[in-house]
C-alpha positions as CSV (number, residue, x, y, z in Angstrom):
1,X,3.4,11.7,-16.4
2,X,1.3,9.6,-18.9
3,X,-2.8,8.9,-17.6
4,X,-3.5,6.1,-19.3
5,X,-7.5,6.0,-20.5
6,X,-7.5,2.2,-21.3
7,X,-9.1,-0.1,-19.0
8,X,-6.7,-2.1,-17.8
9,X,-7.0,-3.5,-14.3
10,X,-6.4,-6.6,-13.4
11,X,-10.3,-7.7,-12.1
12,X,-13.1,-7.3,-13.4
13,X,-15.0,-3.7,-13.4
14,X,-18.3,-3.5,-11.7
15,X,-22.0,-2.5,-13.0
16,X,-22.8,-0.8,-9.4
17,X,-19.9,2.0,-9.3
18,X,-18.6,4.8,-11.7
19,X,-15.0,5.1,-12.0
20,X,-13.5,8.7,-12.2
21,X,-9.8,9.1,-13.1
22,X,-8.7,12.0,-10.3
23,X,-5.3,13.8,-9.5
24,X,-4.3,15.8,-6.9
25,X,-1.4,16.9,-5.3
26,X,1.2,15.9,-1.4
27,X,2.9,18.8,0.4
28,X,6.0,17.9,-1.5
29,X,4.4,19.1,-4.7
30,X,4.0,15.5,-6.3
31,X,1.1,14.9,-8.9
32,X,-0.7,11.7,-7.7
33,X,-3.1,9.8,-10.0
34,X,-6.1,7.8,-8.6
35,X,-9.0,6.5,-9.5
36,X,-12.2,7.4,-7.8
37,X,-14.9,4.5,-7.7
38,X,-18.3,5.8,-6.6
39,X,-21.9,4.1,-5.9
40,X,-24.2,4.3,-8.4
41,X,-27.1,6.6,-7.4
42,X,-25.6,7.4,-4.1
43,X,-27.0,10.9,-2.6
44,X,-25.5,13.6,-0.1
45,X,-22.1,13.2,1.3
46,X,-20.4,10.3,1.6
47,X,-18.1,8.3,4.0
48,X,-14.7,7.9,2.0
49,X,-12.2,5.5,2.0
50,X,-8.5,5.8,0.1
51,X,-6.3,2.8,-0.7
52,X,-2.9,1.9,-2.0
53,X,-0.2,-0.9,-1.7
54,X,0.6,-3.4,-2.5
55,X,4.5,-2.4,-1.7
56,X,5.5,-2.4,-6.0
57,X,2.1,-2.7,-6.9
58,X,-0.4,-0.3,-8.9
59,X,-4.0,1.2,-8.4
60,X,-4.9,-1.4,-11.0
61,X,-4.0,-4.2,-9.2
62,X,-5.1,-5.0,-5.6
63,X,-6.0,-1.4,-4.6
64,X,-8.2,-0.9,-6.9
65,X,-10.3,-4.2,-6.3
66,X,-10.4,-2.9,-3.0
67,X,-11.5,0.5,-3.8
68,X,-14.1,-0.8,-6.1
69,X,-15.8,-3.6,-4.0
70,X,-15.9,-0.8,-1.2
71,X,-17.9,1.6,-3.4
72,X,-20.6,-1.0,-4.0
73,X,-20.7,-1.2,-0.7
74,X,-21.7,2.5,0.1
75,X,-18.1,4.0,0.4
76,X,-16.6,6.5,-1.6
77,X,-13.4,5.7,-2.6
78,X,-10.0,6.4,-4.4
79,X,-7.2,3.9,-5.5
80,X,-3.9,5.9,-6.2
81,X,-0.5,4.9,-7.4
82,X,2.1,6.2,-4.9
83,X,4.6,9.2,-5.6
84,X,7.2,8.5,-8.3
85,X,5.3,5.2,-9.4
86,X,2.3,4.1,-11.8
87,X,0.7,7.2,-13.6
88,X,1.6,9.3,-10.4
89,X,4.4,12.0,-11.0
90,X,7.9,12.5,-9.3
91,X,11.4,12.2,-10.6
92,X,13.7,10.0,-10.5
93,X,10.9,7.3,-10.8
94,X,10.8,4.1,-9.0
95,X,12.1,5.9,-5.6
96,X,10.1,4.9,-2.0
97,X,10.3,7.1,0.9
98,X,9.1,6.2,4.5
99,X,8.0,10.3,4.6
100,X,6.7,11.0,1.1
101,X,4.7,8.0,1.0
102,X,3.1,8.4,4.7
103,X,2.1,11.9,2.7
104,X,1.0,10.4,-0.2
105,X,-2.2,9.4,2.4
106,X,-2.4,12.2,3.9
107,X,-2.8,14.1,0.6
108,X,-5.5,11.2,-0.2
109,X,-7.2,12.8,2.6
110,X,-6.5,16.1,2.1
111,X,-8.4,15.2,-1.9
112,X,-11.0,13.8,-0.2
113,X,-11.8,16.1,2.6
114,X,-12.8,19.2,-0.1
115,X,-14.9,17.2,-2.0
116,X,-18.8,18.2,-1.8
117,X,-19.6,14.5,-2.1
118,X,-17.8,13.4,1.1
119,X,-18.3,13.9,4.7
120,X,-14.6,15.2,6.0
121,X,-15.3,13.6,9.4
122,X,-16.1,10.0,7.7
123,X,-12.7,9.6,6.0
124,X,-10.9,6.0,6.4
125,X,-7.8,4.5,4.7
126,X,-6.6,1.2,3.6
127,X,-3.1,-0.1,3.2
128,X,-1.8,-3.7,1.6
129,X,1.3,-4.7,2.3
130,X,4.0,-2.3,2.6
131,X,1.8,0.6,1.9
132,X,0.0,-1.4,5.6
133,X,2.8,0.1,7.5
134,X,2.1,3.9,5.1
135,X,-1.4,3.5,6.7
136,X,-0.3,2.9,10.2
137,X,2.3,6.0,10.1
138,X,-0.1,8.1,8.5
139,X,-3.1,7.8,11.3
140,X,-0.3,8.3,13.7
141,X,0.1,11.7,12.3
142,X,-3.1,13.0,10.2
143,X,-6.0,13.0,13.1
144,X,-8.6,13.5,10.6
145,X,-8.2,9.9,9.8
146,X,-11.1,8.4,11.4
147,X,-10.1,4.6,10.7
148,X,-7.2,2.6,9.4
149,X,-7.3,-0.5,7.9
150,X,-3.8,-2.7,7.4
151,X,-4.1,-5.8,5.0
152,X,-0.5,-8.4,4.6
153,X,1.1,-5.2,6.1
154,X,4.8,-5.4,5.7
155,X,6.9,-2.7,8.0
156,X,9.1,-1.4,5.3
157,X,11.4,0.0,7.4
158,X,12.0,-3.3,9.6
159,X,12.7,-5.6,6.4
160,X,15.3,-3.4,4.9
161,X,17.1,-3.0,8.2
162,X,16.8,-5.8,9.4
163,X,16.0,-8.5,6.4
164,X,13.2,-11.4,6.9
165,X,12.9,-12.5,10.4
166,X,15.6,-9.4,11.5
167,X,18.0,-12.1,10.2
168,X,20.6,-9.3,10.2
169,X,23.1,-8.2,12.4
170,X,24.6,-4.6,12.4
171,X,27.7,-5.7,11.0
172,X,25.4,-7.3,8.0
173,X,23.9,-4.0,8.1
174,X,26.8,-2.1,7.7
175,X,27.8,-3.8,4.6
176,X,24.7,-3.2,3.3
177,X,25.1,0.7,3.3
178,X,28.5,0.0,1.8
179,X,26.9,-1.7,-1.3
180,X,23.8,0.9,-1.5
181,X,26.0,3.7,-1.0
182,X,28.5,2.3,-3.9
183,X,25.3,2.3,-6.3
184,X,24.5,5.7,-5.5
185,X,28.4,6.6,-6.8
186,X,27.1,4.5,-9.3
187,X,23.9,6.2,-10.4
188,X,25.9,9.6,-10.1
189,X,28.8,8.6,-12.7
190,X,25.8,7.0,-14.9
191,X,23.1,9.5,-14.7
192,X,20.6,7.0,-14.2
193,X,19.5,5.2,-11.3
194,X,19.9,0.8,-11.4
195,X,16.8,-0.7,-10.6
196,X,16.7,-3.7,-8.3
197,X,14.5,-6.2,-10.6
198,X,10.8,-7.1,-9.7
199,X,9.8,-10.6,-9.0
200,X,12.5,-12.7,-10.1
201,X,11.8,-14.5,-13.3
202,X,12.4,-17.0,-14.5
203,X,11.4,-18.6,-11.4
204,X,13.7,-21.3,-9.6
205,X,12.9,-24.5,-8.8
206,X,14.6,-23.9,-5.1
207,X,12.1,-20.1,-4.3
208,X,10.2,-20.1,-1.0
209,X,7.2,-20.5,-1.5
210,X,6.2,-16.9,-0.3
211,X,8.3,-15.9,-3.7
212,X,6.4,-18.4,-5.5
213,X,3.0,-17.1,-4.3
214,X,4.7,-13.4,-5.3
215,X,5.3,-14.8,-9.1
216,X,1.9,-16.4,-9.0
217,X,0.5,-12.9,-9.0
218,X,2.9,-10.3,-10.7
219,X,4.4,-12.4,-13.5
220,X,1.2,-14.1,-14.8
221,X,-2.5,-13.2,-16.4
222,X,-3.6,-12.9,-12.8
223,X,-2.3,-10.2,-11.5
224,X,0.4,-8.7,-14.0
225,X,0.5,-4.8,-14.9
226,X,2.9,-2.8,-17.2
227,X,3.3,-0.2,-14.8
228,X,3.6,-2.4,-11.8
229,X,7.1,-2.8,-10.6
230,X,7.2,-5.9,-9.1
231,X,5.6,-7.0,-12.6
232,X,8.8,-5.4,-14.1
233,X,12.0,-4.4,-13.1
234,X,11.5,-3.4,-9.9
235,X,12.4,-0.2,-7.4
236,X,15.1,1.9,-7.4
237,X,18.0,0.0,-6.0
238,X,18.9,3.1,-3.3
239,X,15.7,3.2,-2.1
240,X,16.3,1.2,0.3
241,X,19.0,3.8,2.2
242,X,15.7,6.0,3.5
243,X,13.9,3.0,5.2
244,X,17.5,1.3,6.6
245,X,17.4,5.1,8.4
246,X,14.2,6.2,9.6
247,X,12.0,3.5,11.3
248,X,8.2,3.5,11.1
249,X,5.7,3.4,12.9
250,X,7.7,5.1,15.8
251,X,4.8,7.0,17.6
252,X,2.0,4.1,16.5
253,X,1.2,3.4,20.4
254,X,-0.1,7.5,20.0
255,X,-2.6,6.3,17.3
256,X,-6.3,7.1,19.3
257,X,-8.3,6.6,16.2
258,X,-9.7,2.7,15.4
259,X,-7.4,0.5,13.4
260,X,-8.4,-3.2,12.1
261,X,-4.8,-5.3,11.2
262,X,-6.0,-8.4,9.2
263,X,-3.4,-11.2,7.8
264,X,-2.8,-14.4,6.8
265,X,-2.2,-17.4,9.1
266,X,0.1,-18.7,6.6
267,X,1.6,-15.3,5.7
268,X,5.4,-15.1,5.9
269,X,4.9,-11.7,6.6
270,X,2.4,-12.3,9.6
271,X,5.0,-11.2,12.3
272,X,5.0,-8.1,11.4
273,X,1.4,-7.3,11.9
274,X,1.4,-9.2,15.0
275,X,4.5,-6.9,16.6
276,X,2.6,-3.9,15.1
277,X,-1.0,-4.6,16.5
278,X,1.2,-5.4,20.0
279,X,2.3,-1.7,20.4
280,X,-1.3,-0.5,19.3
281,X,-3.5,0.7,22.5
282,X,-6.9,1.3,23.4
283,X,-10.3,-0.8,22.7
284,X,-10.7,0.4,19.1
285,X,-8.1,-1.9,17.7
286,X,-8.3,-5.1,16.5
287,X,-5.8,-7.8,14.8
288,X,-8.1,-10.5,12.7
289,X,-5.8,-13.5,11.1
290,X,-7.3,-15.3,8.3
291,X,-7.4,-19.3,8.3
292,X,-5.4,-20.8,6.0
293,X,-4.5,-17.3,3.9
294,X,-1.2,-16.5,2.6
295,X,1.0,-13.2,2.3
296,X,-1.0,-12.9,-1.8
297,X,-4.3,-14.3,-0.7
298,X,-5.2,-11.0,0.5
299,X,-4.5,-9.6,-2.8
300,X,-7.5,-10.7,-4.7
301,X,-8.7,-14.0,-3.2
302,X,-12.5,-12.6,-2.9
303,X,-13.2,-16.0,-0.7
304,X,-10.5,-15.0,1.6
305,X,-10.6,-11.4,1.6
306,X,-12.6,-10.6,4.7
307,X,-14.4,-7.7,3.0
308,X,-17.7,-8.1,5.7
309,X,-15.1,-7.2,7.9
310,X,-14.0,-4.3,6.2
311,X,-17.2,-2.9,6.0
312,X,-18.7,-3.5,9.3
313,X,-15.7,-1.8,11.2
314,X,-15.5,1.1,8.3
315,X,-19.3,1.8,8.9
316,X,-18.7,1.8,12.7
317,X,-16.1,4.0,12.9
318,X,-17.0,6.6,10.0
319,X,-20.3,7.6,11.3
């Protein structure tokens, strides 16, 4: 595992927080790398927050604006790349798992619950994008998570099985195991694992626009990263088989801690935040759409972000 000590995020760092470079380790014995943003001159213990996603993405990117403009808002937080990805460890890299990756938040909390600077029973998380539907699977499970924020979520396990819109049919399905099972024969005779390819590029004229907004970020100055795979060339190409198999978010309507599900009105990806927030239950959950906000808005569009939001249902629910 290389930890880089460059700074090379993708926004701007701020004069009100300190930024810590932090490891610890999941249940599965995977070495995750974060980095820990803290107010300046903050006293006693803290409420904490942690943060990953986007789906492909790294804590230099979105995660980590989030995790930064947080801490000058009071919070404690951490921005870590997922297992097998970014400066985190696990081999073969560039793998996603609808288990491992619900852990990697719980180990986030796990971190952050033996720290002397944070209050264990203030401890929050925040998921973008596919690393939304992490969140949502991980308050399912891990009680100690007090809140749960979801921002563009995608449900992983929904788009692989069942493509965009759930465009695909069984027999589609089946055909698609035939293909990622053929690449694992593959990856055996090679010794290496085939990555899929990050945002396509060069771009055609034809994209949706949703891929367009995708390239917008990953492929130029704005949001590029070197260890970002959707900047690069992408996941795995088997790691799809996991999600095609085990469904999120299965025991979500069991989730009695507060959740706050925010997306775009103009997101492709709103429906699945929508269906989600539908099986939530009870009063402490709450789906906020965003005028005119795409799918990559929520990324780093600070005038669309709706980070009052964020920190008015964080400090009501971590207290």
């Amino acid at each position: 595992m290389i930890y880089a000590q460059e700074n090379d995020k993708t926004f701007a760092p701020s004069e009100s927080v300190t930024v810590e470079r932090v490891q610890f380790k999941n249940r599965f014995g995977i070495t995750l790398a974060a980095d820990m943003y803290l107010p300046k001159n903050a006293e006693g213990k803290l409420p904490a927050i942690a943060v990953s996603g986007p789906f492909g993405a790294v804590k230099e990117q979105a995660s980590g604006l989030y995790a930064q403009t947080l801490a000058e808002r009071g919070f404690l937080t951490i921005a870590f790349d997922p297992s097998y990805t970014g400066e985190s460890g696990g081999e073969p890299r560039y793998v996603a798992s609808p288990d491992i990756n619900t852990e990697d938040f719980c180990a986030a909390v796990d971190f952050l619950s033996t720290r002397s600077d944070v209050d264990p029973g203030r401890i929050g998380i925040l998921g973008i994008c596919g690393w939304g539907g992490m969140a949502l699977n991980a308050a399912a499970i891990d009680t100690r998570i007090k809140a749960t924020v979801t921002v563009t979520m995608y449900d992983m396990s929904r788009v692989n099985a069942n493509g965009y819109f759930d465009s695909m049919d069984a027999d589609q399905r089946y055909e698609l195991r035939k293909q990622l099972n053929a690449q694992r024969t593959a990856d055996a005779k090679n010794g290496s694992y085939a990555l899929a390819g990050g945002v396509i590029d060069p771009l055609p004229d034809d994209a949706p626009q949703f891929v367009k907004d995708y390239y917008a970020y990953y492929k130029t100055p704005r949001g590029y990263h070197k260890r970002s795979l959707n900047s690069n060339n992408g996941w795995n190409i088997t790691s799809a088989l996991s999600f095609i198999n085990t469904p999120l978010l299965t025991y979500s309507d069991e989730i009695r801690s507060a959740v706050l599900m925010i997306h775009g009105e103009k997101a492709h990806s709103r429906y699945f935040s929508e269906d989600a927030f539908k099986k939530l239950k009870g009063e402490n959950k709450e789906l906020m759409i965003i005028p005119g906000a795409s799918h990559v808005d929520l990324y780093d569009n600070r005038a669309l972000i709706p980070f009052d939001k964020i920190e008015s249902f964080f400090r009501l629910y971590l207290k």
